[in-house]
mmCIF file as Biopython writes it, N, C-alpha, C and O atoms, coordinates in Angstrom:
data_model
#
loop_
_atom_site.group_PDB
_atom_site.id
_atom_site.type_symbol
_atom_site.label_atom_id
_atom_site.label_alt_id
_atom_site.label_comp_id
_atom_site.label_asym_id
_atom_site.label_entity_id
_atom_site.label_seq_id
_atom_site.pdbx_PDB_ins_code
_atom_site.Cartn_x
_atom_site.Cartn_y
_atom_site.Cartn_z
_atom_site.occupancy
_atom_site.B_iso_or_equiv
_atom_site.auth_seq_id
_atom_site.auth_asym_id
_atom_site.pdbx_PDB_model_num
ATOM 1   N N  . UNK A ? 1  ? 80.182  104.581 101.999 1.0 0.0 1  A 1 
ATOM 2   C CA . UNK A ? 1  ? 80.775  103.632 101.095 1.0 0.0 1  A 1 
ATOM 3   C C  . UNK A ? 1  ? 81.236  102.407 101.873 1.0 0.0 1  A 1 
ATOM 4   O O  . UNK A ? 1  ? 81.850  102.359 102.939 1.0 0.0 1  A 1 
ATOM 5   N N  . UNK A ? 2  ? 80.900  101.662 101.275 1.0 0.0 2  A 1 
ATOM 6   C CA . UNK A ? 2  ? 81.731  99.925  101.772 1.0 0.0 2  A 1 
ATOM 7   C C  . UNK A ? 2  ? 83.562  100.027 101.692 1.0 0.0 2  A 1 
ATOM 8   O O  . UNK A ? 2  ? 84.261  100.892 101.163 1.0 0.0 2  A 1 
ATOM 9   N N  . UNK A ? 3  ? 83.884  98.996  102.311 1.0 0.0 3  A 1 
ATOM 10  C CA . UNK A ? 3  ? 85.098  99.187  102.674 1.0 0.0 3  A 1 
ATOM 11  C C  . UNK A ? 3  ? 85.740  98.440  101.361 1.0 0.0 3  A 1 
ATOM 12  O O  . UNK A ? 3  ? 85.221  97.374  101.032 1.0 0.0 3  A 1 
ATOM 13  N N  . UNK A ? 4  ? 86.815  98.933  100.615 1.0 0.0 4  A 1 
ATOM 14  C CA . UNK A ? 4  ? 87.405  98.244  99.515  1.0 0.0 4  A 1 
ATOM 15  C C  . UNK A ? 4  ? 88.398  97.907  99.062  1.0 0.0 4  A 1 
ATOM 16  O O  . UNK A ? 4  ? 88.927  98.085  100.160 1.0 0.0 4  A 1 
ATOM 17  N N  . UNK A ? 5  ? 89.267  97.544  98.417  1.0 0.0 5  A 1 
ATOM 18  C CA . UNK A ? 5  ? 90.381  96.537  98.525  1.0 0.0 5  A 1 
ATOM 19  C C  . UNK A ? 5  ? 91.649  98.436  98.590  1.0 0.0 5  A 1 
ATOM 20  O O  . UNK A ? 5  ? 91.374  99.531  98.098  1.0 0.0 5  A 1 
ATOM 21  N N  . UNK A ? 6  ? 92.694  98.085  99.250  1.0 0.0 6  A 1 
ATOM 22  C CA . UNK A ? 6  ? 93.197  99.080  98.669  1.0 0.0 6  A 1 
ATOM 23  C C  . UNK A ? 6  ? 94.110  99.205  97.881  1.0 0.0 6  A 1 
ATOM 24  O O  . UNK A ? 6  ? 94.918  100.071 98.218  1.0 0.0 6  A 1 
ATOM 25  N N  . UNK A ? 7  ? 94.449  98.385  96.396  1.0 0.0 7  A 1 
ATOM 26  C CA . UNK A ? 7  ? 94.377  98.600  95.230  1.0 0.0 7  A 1 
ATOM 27  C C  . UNK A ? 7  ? 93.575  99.845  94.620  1.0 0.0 7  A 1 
ATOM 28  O O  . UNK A ? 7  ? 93.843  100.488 93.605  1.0 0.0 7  A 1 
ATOM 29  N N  . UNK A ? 8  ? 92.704  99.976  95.363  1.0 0.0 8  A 1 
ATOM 30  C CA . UNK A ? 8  ? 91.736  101.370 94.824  1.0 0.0 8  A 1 
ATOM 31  C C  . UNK A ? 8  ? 92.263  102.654 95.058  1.0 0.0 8  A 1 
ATOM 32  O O  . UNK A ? 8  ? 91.806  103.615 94.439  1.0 0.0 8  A 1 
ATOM 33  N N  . UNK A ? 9  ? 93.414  102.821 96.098  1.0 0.0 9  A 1 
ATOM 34  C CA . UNK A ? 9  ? 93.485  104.390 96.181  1.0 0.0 9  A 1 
ATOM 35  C C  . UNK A ? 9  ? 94.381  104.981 95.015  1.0 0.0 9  A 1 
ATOM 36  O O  . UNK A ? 9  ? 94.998  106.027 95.217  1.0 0.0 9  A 1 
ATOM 37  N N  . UNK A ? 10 ? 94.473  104.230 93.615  1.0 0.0 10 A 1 
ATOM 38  C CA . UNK A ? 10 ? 95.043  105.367 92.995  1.0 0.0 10 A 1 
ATOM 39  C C  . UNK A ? 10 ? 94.266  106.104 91.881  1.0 0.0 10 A 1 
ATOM 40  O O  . UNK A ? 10 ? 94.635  106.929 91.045  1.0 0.0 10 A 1 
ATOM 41  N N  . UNK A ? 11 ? 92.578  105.303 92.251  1.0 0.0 11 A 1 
ATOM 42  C CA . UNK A ? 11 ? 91.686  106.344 91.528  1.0 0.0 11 A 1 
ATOM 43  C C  . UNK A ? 11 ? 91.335  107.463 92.493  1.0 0.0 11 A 1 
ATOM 44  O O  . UNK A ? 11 ? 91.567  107.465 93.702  1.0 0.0 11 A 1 
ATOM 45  N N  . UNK A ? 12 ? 90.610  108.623 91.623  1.0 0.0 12 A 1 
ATOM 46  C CA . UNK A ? 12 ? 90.696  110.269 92.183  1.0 0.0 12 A 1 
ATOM 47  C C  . UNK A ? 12 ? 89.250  109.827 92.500  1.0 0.0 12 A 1 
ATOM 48  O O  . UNK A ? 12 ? 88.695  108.840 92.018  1.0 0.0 12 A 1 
ATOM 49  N N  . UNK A ? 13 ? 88.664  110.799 93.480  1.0 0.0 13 A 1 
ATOM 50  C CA . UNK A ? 13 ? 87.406  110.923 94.088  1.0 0.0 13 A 1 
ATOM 51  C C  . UNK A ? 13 ? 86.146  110.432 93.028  1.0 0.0 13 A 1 
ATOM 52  O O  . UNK A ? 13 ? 85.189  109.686 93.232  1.0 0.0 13 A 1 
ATOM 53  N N  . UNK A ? 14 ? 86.588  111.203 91.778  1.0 0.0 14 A 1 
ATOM 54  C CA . UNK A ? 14 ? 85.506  111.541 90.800  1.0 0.0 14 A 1 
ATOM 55  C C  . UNK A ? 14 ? 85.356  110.054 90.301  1.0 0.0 14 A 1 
ATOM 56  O O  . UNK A ? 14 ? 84.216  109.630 90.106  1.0 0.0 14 A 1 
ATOM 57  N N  . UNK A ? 15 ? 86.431  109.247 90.085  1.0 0.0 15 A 1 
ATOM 58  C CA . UNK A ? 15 ? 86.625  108.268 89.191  1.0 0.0 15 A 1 
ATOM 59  C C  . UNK A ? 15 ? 85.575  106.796 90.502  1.0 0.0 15 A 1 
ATOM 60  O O  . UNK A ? 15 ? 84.872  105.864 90.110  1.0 0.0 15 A 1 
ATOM 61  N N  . UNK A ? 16 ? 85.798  107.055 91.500  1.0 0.0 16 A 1 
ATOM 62  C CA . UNK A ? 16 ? 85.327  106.724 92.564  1.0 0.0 16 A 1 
ATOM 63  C C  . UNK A ? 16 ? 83.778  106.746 92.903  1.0 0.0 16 A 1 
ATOM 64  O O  . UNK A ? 16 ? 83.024  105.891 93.368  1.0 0.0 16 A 1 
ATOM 65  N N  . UNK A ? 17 ? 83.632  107.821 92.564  1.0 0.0 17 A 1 
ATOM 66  C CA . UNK A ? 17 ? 82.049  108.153 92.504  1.0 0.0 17 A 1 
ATOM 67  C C  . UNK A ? 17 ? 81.257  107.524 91.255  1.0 0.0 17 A 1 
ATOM 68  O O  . UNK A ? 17 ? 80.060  107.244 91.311  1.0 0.0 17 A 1 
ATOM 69  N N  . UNK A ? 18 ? 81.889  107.376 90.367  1.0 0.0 18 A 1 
ATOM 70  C CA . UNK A ? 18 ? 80.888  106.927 89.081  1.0 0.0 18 A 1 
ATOM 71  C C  . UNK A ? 18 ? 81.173  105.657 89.068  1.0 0.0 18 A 1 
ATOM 72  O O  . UNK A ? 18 ? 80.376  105.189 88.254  1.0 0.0 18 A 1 
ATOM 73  N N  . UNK A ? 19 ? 82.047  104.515 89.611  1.0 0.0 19 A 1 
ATOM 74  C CA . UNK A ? 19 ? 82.253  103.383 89.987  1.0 0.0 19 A 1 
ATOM 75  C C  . UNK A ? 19 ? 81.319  103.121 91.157  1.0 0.0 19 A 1 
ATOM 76  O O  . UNK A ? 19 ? 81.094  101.917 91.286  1.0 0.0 19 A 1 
ATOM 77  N N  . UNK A ? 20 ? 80.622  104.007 92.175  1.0 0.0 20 A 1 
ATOM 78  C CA . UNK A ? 20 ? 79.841  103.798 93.090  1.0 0.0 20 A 1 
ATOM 79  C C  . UNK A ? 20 ? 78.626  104.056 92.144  1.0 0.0 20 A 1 
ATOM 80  O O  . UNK A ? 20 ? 77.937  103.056 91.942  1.0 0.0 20 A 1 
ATOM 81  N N  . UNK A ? 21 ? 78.381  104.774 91.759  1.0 0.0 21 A 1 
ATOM 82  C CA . UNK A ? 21 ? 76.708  104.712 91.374  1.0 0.0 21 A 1 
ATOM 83  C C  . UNK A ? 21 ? 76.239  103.554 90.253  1.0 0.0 21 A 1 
ATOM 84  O O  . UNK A ? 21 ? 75.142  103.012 90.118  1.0 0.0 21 A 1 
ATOM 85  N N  . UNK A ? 22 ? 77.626  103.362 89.413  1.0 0.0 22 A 1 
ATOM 86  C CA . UNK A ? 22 ? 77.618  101.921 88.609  1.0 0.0 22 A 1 
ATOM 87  C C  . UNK A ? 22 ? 77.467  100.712 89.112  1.0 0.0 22 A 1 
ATOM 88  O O  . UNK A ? 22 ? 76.975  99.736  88.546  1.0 0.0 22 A 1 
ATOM 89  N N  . UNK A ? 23 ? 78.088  100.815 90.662  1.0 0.0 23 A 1 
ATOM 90  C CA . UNK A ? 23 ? 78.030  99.601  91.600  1.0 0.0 23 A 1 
ATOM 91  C C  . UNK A ? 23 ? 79.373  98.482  91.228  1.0 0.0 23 A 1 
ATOM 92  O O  . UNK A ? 23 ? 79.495  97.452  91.892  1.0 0.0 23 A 1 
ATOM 93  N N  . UNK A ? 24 ? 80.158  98.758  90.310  1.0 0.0 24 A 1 
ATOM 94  C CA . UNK A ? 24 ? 81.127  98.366  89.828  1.0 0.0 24 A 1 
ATOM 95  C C  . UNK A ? 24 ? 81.963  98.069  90.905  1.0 0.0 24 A 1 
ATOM 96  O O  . UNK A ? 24 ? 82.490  96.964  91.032  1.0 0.0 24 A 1 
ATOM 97  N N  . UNK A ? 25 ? 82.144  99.160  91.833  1.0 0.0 25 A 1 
ATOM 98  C CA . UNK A ? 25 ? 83.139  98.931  93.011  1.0 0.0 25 A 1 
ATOM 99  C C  . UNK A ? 25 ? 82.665  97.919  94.310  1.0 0.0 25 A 1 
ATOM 100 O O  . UNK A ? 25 ? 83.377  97.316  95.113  1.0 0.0 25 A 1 
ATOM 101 N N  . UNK A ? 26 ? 81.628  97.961  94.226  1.0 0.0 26 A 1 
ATOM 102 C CA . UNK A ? 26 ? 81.086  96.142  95.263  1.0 0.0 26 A 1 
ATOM 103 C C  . UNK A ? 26 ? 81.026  95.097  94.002  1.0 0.0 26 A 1 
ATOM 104 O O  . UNK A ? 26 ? 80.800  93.946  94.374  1.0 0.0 26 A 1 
ATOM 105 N N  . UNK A ? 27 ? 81.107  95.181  93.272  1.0 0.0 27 A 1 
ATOM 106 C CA . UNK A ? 27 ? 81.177  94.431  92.400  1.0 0.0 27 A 1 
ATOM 107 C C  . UNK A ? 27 ? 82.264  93.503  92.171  1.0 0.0 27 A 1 
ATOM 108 O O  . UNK A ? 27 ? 82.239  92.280  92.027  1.0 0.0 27 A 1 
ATOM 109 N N  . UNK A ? 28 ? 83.337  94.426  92.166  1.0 0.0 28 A 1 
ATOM 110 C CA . UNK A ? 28 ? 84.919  94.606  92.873  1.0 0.0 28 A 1 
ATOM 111 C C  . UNK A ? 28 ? 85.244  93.883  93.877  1.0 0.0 28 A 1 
ATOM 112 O O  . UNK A ? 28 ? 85.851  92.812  93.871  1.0 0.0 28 A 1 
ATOM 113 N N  . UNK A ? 29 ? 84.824  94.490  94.773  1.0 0.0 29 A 1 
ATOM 114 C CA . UNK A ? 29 ? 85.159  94.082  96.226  1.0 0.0 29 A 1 
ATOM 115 C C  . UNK A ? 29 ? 84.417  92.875  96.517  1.0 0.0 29 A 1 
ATOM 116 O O  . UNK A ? 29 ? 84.838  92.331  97.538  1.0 0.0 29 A 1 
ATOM 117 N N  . UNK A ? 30 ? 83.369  92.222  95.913  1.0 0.0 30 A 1 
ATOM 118 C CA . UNK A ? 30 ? 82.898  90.605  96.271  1.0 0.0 30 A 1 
ATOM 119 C C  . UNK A ? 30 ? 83.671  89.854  94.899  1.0 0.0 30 A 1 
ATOM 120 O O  . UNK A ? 30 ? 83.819  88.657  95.144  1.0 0.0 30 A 1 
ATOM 121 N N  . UNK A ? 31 ? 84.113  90.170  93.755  1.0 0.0 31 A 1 
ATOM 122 C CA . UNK A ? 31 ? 85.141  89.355  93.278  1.0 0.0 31 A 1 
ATOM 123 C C  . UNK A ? 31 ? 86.579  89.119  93.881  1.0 0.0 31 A 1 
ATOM 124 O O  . UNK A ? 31 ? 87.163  88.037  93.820  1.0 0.0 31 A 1 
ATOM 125 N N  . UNK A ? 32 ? 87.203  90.538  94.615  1.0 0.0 32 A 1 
ATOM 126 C CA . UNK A ? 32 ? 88.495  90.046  95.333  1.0 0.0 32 A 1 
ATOM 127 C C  . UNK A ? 32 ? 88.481  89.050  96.335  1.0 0.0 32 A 1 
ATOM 128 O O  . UNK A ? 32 ? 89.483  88.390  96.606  1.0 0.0 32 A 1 
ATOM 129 N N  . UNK A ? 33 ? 86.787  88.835  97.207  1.0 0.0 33 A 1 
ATOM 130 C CA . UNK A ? 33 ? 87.077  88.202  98.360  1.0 0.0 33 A 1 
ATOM 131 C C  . UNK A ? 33 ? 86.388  86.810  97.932  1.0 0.0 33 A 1 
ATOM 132 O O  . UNK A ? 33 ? 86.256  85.946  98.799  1.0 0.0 33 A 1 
ATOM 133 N N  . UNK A ? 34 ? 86.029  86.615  96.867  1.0 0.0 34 A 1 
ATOM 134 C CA . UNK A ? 34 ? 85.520  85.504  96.299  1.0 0.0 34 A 1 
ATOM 135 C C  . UNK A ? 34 ? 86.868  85.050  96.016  1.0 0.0 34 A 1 
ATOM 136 O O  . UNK A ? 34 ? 87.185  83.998  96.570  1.0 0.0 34 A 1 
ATOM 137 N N  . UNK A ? 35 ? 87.890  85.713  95.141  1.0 0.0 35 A 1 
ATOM 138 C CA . UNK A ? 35 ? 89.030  84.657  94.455  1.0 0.0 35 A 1 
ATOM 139 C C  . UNK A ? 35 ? 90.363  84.821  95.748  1.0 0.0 35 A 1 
ATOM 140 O O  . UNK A ? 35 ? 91.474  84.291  95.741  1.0 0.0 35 A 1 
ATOM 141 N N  . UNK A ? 36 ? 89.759  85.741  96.776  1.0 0.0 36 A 1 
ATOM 142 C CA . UNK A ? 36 ? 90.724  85.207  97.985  1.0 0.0 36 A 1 
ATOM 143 C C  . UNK A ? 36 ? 90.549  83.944  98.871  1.0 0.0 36 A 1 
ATOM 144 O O  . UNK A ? 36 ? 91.453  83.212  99.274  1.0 0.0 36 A 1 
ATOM 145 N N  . UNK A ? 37 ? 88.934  83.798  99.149  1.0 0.0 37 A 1 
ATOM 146 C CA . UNK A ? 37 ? 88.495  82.469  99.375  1.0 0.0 37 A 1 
ATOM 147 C C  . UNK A ? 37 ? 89.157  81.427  98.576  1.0 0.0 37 A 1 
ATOM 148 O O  . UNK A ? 37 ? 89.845  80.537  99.074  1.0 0.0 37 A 1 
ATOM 149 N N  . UNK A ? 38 ? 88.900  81.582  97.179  1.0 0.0 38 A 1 
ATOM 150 C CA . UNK A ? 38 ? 89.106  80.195  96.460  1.0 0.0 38 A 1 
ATOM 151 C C  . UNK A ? 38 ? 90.625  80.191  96.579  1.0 0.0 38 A 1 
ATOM 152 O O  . UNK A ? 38 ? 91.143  79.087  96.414  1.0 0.0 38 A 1 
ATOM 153 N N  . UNK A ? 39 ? 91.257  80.988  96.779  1.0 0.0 39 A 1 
ATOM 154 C CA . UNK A ? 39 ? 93.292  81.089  96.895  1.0 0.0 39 A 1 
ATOM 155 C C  . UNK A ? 39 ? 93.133  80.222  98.520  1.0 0.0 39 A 1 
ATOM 156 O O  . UNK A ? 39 ? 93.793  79.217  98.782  1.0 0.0 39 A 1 
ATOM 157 N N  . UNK A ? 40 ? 92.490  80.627  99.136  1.0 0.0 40 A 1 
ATOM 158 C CA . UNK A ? 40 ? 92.674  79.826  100.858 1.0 0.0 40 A 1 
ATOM 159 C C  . UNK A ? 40 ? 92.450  78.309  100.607 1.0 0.0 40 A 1 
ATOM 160 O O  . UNK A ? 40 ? 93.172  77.348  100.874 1.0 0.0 40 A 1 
ATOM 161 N N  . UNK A ? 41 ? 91.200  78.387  99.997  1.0 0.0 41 A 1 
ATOM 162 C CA . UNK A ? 41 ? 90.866  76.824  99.606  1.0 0.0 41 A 1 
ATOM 163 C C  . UNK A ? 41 ? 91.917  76.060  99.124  1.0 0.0 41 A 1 
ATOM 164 O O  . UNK A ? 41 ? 92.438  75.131  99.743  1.0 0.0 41 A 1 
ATOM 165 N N  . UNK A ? 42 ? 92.323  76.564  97.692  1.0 0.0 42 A 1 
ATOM 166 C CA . UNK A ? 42 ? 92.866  75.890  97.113  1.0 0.0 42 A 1 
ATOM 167 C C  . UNK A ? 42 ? 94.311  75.431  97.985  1.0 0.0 42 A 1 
ATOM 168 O O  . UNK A ? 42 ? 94.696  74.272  98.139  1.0 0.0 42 A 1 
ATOM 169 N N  . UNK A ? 43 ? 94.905  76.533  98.442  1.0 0.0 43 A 1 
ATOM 170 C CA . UNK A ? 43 ? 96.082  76.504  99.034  1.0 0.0 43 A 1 
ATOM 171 C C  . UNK A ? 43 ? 96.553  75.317  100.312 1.0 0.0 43 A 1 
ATOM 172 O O  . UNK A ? 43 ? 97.602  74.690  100.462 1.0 0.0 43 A 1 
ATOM 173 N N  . UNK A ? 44 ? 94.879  75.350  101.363 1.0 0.0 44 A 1 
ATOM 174 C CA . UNK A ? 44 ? 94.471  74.380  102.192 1.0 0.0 44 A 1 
ATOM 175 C C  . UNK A ? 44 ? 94.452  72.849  101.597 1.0 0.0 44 A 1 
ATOM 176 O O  . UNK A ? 44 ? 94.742  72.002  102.442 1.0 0.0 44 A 1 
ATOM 177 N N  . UNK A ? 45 ? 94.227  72.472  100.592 1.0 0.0 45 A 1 
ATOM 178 C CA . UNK A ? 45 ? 93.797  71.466  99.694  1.0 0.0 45 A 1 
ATOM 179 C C  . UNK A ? 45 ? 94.965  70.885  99.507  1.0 0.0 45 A 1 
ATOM 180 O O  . UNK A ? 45 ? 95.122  69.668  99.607  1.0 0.0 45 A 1 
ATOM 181 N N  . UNK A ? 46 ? 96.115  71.918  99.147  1.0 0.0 46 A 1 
ATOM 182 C CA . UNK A ? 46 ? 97.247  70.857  98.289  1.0 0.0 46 A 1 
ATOM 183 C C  . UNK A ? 46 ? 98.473  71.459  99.544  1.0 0.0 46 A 1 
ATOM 184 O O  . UNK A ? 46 ? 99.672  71.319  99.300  1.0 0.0 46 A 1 
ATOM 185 N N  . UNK A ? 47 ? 98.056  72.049  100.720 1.0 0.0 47 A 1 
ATOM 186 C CA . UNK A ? 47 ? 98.969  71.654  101.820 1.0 0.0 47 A 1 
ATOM 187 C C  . UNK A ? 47 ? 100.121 73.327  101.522 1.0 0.0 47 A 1 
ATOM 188 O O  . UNK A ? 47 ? 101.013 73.750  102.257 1.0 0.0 47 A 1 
ATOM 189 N N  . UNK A ? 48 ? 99.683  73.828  100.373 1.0 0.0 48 A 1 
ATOM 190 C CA . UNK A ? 48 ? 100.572 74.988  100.514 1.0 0.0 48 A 1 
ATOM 191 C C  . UNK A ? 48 ? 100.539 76.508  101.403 1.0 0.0 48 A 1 
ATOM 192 O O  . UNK A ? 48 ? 99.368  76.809  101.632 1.0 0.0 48 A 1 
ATOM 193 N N  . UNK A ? 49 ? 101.234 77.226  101.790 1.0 0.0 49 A 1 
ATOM 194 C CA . UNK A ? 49 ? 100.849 78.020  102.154 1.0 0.0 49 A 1 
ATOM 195 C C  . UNK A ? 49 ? 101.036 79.378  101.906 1.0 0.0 49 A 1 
ATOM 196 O O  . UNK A ? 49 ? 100.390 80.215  102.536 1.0 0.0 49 A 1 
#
């Protein structure tokens, strides 16, 4: 398995597994680091931190 935000450990194995074969959970994990990018950006932009 890919490495994933850990917000995830309070699903159970099972719930885990059918989120992997759905692909839901990289799915997941390139939206968190997509809207963490755009939080750096934005943050860089208007000087906040």
């Amino acid at each position: 398995m890919r490495d994933h935000p850990s917000s995830d450990v309070a699903f159970s194995p099972a719930v885990k597994a059918v989120q992997t074969l759905r692909r839901s959970r990289d799915q997941y994990a390139r939206l968190r680091g997509e809207l963490a990018r755009l939080s750096e950006t934005r943050s860089g932009a208007t000087g906040r931190n």
